[in-house]
C-alpha positions as CSV (number, residue, x, y, z in Angstrom):
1,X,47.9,55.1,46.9
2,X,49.1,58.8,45.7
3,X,50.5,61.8,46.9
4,X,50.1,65.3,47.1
5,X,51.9,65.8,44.2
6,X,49.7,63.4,42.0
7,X,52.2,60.5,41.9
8,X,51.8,57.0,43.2
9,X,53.2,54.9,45.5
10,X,52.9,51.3,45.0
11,X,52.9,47.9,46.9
12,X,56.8,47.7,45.5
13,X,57.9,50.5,47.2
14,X,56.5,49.8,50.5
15,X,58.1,46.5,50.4
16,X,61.3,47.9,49.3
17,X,61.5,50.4,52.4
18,X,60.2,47.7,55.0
19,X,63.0,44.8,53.5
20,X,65.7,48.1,54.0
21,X,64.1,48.9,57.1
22,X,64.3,45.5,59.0
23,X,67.6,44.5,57.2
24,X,69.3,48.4,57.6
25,X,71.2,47.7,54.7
26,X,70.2,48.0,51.2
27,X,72.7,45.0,50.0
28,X,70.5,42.4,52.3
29,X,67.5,43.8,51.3
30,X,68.1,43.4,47.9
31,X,68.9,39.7,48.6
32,X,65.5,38.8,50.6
33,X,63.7,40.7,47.5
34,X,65.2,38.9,45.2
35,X,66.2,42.5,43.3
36,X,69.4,43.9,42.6
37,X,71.0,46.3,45.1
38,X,70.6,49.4,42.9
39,X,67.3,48.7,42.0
40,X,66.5,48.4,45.6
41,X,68.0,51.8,45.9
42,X,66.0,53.6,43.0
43,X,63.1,52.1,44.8
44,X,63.6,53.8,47.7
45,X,64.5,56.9,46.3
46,X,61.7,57.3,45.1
47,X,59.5,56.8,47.4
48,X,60.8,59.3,49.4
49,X,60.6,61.6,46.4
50,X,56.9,60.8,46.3
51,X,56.9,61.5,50.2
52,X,58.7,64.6,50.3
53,X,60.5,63.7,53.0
54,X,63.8,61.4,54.0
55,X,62.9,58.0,55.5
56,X,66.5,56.4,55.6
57,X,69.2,58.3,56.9
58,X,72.6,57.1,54.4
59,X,75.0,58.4,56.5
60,X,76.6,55.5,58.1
61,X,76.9,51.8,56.7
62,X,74.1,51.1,58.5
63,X,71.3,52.2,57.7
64,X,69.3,53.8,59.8
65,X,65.3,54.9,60.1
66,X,65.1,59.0,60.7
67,X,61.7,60.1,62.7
68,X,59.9,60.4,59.8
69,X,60.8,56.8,59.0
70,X,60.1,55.2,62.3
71,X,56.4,56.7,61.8
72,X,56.2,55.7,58.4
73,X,57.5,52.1,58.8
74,X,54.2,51.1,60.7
75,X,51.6,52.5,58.5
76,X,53.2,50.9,55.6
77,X,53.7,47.5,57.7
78,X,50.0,47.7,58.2
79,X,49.4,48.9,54.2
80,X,51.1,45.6,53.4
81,X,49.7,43.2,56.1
82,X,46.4,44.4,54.7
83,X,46.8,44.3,50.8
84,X,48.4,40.3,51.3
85,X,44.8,39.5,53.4
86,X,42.7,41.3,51.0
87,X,44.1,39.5,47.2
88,X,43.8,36.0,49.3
89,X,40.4,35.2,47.8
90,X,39.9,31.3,49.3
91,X,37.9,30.9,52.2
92,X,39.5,32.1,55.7
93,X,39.3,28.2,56.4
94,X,41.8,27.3,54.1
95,X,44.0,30.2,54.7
96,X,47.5,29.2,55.6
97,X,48.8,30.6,59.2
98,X,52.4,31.5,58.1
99,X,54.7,32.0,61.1
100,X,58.2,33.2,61.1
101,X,61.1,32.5,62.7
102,X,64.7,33.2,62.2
103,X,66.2,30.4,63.8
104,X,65.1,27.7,66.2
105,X,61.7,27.9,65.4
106,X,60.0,27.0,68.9
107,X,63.1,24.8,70.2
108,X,62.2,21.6,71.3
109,X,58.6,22.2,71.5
110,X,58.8,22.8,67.3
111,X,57.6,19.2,66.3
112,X,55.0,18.5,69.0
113,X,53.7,22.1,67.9
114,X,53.3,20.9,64.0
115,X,52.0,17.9,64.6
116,X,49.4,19.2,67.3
117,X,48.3,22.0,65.1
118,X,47.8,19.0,61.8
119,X,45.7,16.8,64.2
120,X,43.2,19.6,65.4
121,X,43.2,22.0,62.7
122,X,43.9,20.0,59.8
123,X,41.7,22.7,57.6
124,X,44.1,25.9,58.3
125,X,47.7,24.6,57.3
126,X,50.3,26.2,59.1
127,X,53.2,27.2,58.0
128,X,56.7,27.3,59.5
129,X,59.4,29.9,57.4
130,X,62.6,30.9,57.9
131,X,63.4,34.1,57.1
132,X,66.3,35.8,58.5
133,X,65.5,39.3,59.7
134,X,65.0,40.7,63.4
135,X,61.6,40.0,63.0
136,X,61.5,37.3,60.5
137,X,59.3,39.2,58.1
138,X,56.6,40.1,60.3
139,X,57.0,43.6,59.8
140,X,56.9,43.5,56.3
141,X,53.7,41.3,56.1
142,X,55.3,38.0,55.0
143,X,53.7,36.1,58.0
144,X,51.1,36.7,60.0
145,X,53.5,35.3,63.5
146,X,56.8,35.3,64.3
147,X,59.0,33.2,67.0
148,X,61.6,35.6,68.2
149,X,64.0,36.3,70.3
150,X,65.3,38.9,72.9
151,X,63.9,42.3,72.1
152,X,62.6,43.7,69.8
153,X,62.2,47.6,69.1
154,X,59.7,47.3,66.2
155,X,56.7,49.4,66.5
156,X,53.4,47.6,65.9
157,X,53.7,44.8,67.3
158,X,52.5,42.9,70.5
159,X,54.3,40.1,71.6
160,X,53.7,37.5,74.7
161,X,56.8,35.7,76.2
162,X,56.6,31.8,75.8
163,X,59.4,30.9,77.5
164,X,63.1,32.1,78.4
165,X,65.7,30.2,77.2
166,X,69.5,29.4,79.0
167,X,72.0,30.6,76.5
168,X,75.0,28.4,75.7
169,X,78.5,29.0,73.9
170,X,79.1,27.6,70.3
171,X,83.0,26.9,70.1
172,X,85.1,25.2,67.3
173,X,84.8,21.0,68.0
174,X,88.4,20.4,67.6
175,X,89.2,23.8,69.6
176,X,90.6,24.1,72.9
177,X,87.3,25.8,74.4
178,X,85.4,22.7,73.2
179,X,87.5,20.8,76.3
180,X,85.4,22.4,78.9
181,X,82.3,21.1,80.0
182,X,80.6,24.8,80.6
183,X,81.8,28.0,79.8
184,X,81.9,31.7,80.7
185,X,81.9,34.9,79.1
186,X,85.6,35.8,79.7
187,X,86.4,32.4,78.4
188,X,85.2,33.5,74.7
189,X,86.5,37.3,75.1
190,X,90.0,36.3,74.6
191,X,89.7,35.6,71.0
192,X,87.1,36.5,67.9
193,X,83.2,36.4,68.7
194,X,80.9,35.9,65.9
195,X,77.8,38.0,65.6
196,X,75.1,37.6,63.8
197,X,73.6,41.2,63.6
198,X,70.8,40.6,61.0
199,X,68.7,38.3,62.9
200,X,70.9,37.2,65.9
201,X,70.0,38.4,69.5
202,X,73.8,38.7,70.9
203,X,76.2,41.9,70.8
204,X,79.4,43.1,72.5
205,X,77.2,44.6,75.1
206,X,76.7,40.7,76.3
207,X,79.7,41.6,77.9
208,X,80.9,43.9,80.1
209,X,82.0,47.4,79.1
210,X,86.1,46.9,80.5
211,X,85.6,43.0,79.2
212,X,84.7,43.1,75.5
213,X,85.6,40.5,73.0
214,X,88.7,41.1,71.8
215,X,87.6,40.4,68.3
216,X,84.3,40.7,66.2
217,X,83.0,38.8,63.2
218,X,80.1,39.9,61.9
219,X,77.5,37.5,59.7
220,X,74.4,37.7,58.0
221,X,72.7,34.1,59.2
222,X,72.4,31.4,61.0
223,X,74.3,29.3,58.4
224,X,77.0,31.8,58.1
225,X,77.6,31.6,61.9
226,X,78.1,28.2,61.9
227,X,80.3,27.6,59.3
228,X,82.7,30.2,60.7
229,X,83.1,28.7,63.9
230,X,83.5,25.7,62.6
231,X,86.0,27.0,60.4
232,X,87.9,28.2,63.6
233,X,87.5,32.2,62.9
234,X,85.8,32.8,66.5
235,X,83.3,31.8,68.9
236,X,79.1,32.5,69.2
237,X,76.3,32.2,71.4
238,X,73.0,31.2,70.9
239,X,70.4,29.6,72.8
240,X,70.2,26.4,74.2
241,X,67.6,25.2,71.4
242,X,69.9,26.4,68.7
243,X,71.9,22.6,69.9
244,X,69.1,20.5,68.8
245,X,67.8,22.4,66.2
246,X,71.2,23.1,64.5
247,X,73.1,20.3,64.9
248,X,76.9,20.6,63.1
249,X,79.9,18.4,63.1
250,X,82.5,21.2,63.5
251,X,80.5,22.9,66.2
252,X,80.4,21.9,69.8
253,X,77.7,23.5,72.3
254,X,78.7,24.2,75.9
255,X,76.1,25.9,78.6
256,X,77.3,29.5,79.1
257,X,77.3,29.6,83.2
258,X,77.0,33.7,83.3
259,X,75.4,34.9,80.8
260,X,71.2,36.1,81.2
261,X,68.3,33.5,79.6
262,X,66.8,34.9,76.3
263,X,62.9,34.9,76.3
264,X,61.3,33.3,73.3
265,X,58.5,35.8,72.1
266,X,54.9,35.0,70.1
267,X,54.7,38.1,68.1
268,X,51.9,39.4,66.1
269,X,51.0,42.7,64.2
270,X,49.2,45.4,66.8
271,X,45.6,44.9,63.8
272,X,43.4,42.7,62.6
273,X,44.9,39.6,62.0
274,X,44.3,35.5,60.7
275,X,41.6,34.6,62.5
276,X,43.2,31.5,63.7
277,X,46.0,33.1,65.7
278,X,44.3,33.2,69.3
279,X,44.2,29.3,68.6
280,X,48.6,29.5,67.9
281,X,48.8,31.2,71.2
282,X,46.7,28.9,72.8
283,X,48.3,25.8,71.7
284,X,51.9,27.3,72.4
285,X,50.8,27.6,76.0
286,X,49.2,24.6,76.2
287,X,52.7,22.8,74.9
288,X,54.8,24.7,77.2
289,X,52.7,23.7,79.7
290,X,52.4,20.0,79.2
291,X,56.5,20.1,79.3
292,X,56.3,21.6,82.5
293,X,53.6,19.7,84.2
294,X,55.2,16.6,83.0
């Protein structure tokens, strides 16, 4: 790929500016590339010196996408998607189906999903991976579906709702919130609420405006939000899946009475695609379904 002024972009920089882009700060991008933080940096830079124009704006801690950005982010979403489907040289048989996910995976319909997709398409493996951004790496080409949840402002993609989840309050086990058998809101705004604002679906505007928490915590995972609460330095919530699928001794789970369900999304990229994706829809459906009839 080159420019008008005869220099080249490569694959490196495009992955550099979506990781910055999804994570909006170049520390956590760094860490999902495995790079350092400055070389993340001169990465960037210079792809916007081959652009000749400003894709990030750097002027508050985080970082945020100008116009120019927002455009570019999709065509080099799309750049990458395609290059990753293009070097795979096997047989679209044997392609894995990767699918992303933050946290939670597909709640308690996560096993029967595996285990249905090994029995009738034991030829495409599918792949479950964690990756914790808001879009669990979709948008940077690292799987061809993710599992998310809540919103998401991401251009590009299409997205069906599975779905909606109850949300429920994650309190400290020994703490005196863990005595209650449900919660509500106000019941967590007294003290510190933990937010995890890299791939996490809750913020302060959970709340109302005249009853925000009184504290803030912010984290970069899942992991990172549950040992804090159990640590006793606040209070989350998650969805009611998040219970069974992250289990933890210092952490007690209590349904959150007043607070809105969170819809569970299917996303894919808005382009051509693995061609075994209408069959993931399909079989989602047909689980949630099964549940329900049953």
């Amino acid at each position: 790929m080159s420019t008008g002024q005869g220099r080249s972009v490569e694959l490196r920089h495009l992955r550099a500016f979506l990781a910055v882009a999804d994570a909006g700060n170049v520390t956590r991008a760094a860490a999902a590339l495995r790079l350092t933080q400055p070389a993340v940096s001169r990465t960037l830079a210079a792809l916007e010196q081959h652009l000749g124009v400003r894709l990030v704006d750097r002027s508050t801690h985080h970082l945020a996408l100008t116009p120019e950005g927002v455009v570019f982010r999709d065509k080099a979403a799309a750049a990458v998607a395609a290059f990753d489907e293009a070097v795979d040289s096997g047989g679209l048989r044997n392609w894995p189906l990767r699918l992303g996910h933050a946290w939670s995976a597909f709640g308690p319909y996560t096993t029967p999903l595996l285990r249905g997709w090994q029995e009738r398409y034991p030829e495409t493996p599918l792949e479950l991976l964690r990756i914790d951004d808001r879009t669990a790496g979709l948008t940077r080409g690292e799987v061809d579906a993710a599992l998310l949840r809540g919103p998401v402002d991401a251009p590009g993609l299409v997205t069906e709702v599975l779905f909606s989840e109850d949300r429920v309050a994650a309190v400290t086990a020994d703490g005196p919130l863990a005595a209650h058998a449900t919660l509500r809101l106000a019941d967590l705004a007294d003290g510190t609420v933990v937010l995890n604002t890299v791939s996490g679906t809750t913020t302060v505007d959970l709340w109302p405006p005249h009853a925000r928490p009184a504290a803030t915590l912010t984290v970069a995972n899942t992991d990172d939000w549950l040992t804090a609460i159990a640590a006793g330095r606040g209070s989350g919530v998650s969805v009611a899946s998040t219970a069974d699928m992250h289990p933890h001794t210092g952490v007690a789970y209590r349904p959150l009475v007043d607070a809105p369900t969170v819809p569970l999304l299917l996303a894919r990229r808005d382009a051509p695609g693995h061609p075994a994706l209408p069959k993931l829809a399909a079989m989602a459906r047909e689980i949630i379904g099964e549940d329900i009839a049953g």
